[in-house]
TIMARNU-842779 format. One record per residue (C-alpha): x negated, y negated, z negated. Coordinates in steps of 0.05 Angstrom, whole numbers, padded with zeros to 5 digits, always signed. Example, Ala and Ser with C-alpha at 12.3 -4.5 7.8 and 13.67 -1.06 7.14 Angstrom:
2
-00246+00090-00156;-00273+00021-00143;
This chain:
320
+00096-01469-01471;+00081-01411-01521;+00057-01449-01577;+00032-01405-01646;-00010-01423-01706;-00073-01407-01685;-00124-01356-01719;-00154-01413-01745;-00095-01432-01785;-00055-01492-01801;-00073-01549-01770;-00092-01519-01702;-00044-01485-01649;-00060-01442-01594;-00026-01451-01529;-00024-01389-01480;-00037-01405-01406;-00016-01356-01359;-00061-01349-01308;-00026-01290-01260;-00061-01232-01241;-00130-01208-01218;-00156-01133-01204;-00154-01114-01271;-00087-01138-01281;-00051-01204-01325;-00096-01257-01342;-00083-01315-01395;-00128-01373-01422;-00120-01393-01490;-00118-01470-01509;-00127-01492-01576;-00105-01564-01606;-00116-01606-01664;-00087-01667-01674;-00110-01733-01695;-00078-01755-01770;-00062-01814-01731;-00031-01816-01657;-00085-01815-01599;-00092-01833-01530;-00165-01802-01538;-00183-01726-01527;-00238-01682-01523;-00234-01617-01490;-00287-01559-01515;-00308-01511-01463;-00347-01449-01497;-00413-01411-01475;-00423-01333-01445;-00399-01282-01507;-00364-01347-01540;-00306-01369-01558;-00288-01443-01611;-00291-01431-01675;-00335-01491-01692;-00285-01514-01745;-00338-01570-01762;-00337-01596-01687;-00263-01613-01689;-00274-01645-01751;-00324-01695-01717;-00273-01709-01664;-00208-01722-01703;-00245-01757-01747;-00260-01808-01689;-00192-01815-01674;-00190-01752-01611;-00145-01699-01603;-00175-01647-01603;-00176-01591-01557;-00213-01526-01533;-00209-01466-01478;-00215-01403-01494;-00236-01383-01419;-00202-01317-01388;-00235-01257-01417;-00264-01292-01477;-00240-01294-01547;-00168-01306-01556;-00154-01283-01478;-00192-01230-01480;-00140-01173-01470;-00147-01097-01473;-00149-01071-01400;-00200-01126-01390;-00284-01123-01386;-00300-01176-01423;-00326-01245-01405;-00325-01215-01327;-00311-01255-01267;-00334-01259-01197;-00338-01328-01188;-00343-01390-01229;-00289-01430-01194;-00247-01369-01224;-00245-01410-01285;-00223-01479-01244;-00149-01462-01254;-00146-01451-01325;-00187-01524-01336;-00137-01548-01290;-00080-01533-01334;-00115-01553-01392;-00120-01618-01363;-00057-01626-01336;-00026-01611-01399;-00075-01668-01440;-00056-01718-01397;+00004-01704-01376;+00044-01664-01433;+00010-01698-01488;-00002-01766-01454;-00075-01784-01463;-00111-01839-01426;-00180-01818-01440;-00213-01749-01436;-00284-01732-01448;-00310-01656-01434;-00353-01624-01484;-00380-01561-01460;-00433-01509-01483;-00487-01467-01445;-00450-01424-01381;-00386-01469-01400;-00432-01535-01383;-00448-01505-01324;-00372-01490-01306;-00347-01557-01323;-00404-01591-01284;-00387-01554-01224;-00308-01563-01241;-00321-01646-01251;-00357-01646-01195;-00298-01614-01150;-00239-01669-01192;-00295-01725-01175;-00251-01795-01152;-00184-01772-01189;-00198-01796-01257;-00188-01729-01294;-00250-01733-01336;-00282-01802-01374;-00352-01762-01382;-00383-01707-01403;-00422-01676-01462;-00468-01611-01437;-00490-01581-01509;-00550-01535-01482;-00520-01531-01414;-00542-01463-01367;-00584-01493-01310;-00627-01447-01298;-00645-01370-01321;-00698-01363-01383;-00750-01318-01344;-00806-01319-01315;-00812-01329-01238;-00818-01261-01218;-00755-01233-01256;-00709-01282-01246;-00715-01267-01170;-00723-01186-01174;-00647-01207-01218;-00622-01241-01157;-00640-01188-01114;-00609-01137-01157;-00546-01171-01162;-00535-01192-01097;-00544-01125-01076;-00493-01087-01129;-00441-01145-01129;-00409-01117-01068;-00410-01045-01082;-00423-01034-01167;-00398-01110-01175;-00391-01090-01255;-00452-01045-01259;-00494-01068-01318;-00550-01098-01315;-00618-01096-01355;-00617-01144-01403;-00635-01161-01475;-00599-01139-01532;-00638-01157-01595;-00577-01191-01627;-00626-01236-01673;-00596-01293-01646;-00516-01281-01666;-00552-01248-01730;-00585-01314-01749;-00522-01353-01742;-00470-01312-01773;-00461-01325-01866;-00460-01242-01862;-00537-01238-01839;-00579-01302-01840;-00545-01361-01819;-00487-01397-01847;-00428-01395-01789;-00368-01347-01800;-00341-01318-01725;-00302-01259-01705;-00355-01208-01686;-00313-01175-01637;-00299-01228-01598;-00379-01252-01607;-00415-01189-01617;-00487-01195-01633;-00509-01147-01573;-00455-01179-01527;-00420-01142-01473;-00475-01134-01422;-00487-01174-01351;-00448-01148-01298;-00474-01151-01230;-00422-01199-01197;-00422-01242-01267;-00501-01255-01244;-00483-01265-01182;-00433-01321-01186;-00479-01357-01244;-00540-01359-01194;-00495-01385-01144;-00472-01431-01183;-00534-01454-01210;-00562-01466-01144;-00508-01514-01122;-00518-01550-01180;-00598-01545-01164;-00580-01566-01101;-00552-01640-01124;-00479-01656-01161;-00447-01724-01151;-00407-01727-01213;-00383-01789-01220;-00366-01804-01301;-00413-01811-01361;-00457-01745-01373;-00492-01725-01431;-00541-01670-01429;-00572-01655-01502;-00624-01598-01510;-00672-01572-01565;-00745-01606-01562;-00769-01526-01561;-00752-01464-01532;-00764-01399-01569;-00814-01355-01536;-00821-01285-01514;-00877-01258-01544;-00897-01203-01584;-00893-01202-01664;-00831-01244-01698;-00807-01310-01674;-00775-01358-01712;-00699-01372-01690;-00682-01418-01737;-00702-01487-01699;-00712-01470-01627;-00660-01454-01571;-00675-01373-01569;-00629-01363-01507;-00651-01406-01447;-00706-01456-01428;-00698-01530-01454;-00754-01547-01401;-00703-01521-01343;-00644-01566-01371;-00687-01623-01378;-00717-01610-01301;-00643-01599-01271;-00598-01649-01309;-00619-01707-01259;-00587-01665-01212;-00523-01678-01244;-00499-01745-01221;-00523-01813-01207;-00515-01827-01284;-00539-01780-01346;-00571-01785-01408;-00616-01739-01439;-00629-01725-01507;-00666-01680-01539;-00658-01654-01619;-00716-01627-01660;-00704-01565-01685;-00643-01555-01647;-00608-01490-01636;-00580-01457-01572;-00514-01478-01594;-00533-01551-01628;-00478-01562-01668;-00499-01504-01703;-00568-01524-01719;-00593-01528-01794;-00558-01595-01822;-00612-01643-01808;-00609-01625-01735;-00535-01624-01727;-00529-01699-01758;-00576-01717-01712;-00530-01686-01656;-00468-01718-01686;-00503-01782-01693;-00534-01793-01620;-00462-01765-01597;-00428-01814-01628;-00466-01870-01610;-00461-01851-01538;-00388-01834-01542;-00378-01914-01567;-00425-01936-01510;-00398-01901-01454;-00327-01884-01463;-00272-01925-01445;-00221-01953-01494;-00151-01926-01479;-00116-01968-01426;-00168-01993-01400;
């Protein structure tokens, strides 16, 4: 494996995956690892959101300090994989992504030798991994999952989430990386990052405040995968779904970011994590952020706590 200090230096590695080719060319995942001070059998696996990539320091501390490994994907196209002749954070399909959570798996397990693995994943990534656990269900690859803010469902009204469907059902084939109309504000990346109003330091190429745009075929696959999920999941581990208790809304005048998800609906993940499996928790966080873990601190201990107490609840020891 190529192993390398990682951008987030000492401490943490980053392992490149190669993941062959596609039309634009090579494609490689990027998995980054943190170890325990003391040997594990325990790991946790951190699967990012849409215009993402880990760099939640803070989160890895939380684990290790519990005694995981930790590790996280950078997905194809995102952050540390993004590479030059690529459009960022495109793909055609979710189960694009299956191979590279695969490997990550395989080497957990396998290279590293851990008995227990629990998935934490955030916003379109808790969406992928659902639909990837779901697929692995029955060969013991995953102990349960953690959906931070999962994606579930779009955040728009009725009427524009289908006239979205329509639109990119009907370019995928033909303009499959034709932009679509979207918003751009930025507030939200603005409100998190130390350099504008929040307190979070992330590379702003890799998470630019205005993003990279929705591409046709990137719609596409998310409403298809959305509507299996809709449609019923039988994962078969531990899931935890945590949302905000609000949702920022659209309206005219200023809204205030700074205790409300301001990207998607917590009503839709509350309605659609049933849907998951026969066995899920829900918990909602006042004041919570999109991303909870970086919610103001009151917020985020509350996330840490509630996670922890579920993790001891629900996990299984190693060996066991």
């Amino acid at each position: 494996m190529d192993v390398t200090v990682d951008v987030l230096g000492p401490g943490y590695e980053a392992i490149v995956l190669p993941m062959g080719e596609d039309s634009e060319g090579e494609v490689v995942a990027t998995l980054v690892r943190r170890r325990a001070t003391d040997p594990s059998r325990r790991a946790v696996l951190y699967v990012h959101g849409f215009v993402d990539y880990f760099f939640q320091k803070h989160l890895a501390d939380f684990y290790v300090d519990l005694g995981f490994d930790f590790y996280a994907l950078d997905l194809r196209k995102y952050g540390r994989s993004l590479l030059s002749h690529q459009t960022p954070n495109y793909v055609e399909s979710l189960t694009e992504y299956f191979a590279e959570i695969d490997e990550a798996v395989r080497i957990i397990r396998e290279d590293d030798g851990h008995d227990v693995l629990l998935v934490n994943a955030h916003s379109t990534g808790g969406l992928t991994t659902a639909l990837w656990a779901d697929r692995v269900k029955g060969r013991g690859l995953v102990d349960g999952l953690f959906l931070n803010s999962p994606f579930l469902d779009i955040n728009e009204p009725a009427p524009l989430r289908i006239a979205g469907d329509v639109l990119a059902r009907a370019l995928r084939g033909v303009r499959p990386k034709a932009k679509l109309p979207a918003p751009t504000s930025g507030r939200y990346a603005r409100s998190l990052h130390r350099d504008h109003e929040g307190e979070w330091e992330f590379d702003l190429r890799w998470k630019p405040p205005t993003g990279f745009g929705v591409r046709a075929a990137w719609l596409a696959a998310i409403r298809r995968g959305q509507a299996r999920l809709r449609a019923g999941l039988a994962i078969d581990v531990p899931v935890l779904v945590m949302a905000s208790t609000q949702s920022v809304r659209r309206r005219p005048g200023v809204a205030d970011l700074s205790n409300a998800d301001a990207v998607l609906d917590v009503e839709h993940m509350a309605r659609w994590a049933p849907r998951l499996g026969p066995h899920v928790t829900l918990v909602r966080i006042d004041g919570g952020l999109h991303d909870l873990v970086l919610s103001a601190k009151r917020a985020r201990d509350q996330v840490f706590g509630e996670l922890e107490r579920w993790i001891r609840g629900y996990l299984p020891e190693p060996g066991r």
